[in-house]
C-alpha positions in Angstrom: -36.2 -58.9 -78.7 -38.4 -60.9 -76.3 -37.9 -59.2 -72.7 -36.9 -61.4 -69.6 -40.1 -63.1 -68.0 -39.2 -63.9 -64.2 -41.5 -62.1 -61.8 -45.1 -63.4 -61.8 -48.0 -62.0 -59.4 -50.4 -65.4 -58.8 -54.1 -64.1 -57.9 -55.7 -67.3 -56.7 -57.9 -67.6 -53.7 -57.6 -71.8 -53.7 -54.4 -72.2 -50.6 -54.2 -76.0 -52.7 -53.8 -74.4 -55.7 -51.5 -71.9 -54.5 -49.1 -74.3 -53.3 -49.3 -76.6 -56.3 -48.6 -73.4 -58.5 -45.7 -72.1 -56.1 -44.3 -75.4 -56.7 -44.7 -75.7 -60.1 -43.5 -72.2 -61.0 -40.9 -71.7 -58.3 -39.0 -74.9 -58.0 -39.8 -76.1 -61.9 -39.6 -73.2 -63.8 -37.4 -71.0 -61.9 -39.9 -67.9 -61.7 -40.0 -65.4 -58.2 -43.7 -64.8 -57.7 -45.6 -63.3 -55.3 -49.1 -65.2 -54.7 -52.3 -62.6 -53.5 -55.6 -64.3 -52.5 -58.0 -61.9 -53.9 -58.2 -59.6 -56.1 -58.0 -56.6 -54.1 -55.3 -58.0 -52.4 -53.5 -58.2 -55.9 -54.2 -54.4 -56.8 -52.5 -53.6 -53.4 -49.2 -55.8 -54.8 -48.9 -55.1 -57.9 -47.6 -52.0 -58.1 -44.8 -52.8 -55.4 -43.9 -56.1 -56.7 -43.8 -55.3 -60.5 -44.3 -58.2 -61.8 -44.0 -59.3 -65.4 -47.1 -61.3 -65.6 -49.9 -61.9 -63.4 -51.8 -64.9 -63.5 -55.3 -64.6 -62.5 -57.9 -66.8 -61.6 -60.8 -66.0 -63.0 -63.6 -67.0 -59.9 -62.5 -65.7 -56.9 -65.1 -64.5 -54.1 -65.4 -60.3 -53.7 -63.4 -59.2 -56.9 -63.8 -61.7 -59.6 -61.1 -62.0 -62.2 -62.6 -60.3 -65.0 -63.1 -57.3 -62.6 -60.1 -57.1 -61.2 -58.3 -57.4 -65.1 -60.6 -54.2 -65.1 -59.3 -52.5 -62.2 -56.0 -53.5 -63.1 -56.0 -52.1 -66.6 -57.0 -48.6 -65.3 -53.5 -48.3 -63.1 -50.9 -46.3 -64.4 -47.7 -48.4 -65.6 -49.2 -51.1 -65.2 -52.0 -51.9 -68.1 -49.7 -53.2 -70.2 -48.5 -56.4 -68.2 -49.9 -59.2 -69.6 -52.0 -61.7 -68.1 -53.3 -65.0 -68.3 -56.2 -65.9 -66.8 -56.5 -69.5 -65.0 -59.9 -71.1 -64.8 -62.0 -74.5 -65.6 -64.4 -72.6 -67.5 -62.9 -73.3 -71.0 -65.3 -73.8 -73.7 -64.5 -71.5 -76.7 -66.9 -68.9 -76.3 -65.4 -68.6 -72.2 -62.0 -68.5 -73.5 -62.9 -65.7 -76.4 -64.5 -63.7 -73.7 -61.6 -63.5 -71.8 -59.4 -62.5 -74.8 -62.0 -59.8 -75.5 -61.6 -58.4 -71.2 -57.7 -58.0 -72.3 -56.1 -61.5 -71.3 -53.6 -62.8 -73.2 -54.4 -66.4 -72.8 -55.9 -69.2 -70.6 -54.5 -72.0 -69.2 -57.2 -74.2 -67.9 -57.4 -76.1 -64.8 -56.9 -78.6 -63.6 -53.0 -77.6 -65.0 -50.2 -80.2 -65.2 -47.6 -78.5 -62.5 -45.0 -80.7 -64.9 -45.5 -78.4 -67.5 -47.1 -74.9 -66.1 -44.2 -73.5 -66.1 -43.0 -74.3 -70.0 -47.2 -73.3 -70.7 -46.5 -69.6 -69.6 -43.2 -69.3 -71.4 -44.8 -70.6 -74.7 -47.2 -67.8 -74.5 -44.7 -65.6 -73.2 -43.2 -65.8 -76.6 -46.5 -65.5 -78.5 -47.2 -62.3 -76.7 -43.6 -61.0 -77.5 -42.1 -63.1 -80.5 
């Protein structure tokens, strides 16, 4: 059975892109998140908001993405939540490099705040169908 996805932590340091997201995910798509604007802000959050996915941009000043999937994944109870990295670097080898770090997916800006939401659910159910 696919569990319930409805808390997501958004790690983006962009305030535009924050907003746009907040939208998208909050009044669209009916998700309670929590947006951090670095990375080491995120690894201070996570473990108090316990989210069920954390979306992640990938270049962030300080903590990059990839690091901070790294620090992440060394937390107790919490290397197992899945996340979903958000970037404009997309070519194939980018994206198989991110797979390889531990993310489940990528969803490439600039994203369609229309159909963000529906985007994470889809590979919500890939990770859990």
């Amino acid at each position: 059975m696919t569990p319930a996805l409805h808390r997501i932590l958004f790690v983006e340091d962009d305030l535009d892109i924050q907003s746009i997201a907040k939208l998208a995910l909050v009044a669209v798509g009916k998700f309670s998140i929590e947006i951090c604007s670095s990375g080491s802000a995120a690894l201070e959050a996570v473990a108090s908001y316990e989210p069920d996915l954390i979306l992640l941009d990938v270049m962030m000043p300080g903590m990059d993405g990839p690091t901070t999937l790294k620090a992440l994944r060394l937390l107790p109870n919490l290397a197992q939540i899945p996340v979903i990295f958000m970037t404009a670097k997309v070519q194939t080898h980018e994206v198989a490099h991110y797979k390889e770090l531990g993310a489940v997916d990528v969803i490439a800006k600039p994203f369609d705040p229309m159909t963000l939401a529906i985007t994470i659910r889809t590979i919500w159910q890939q990770v859990y169908g």
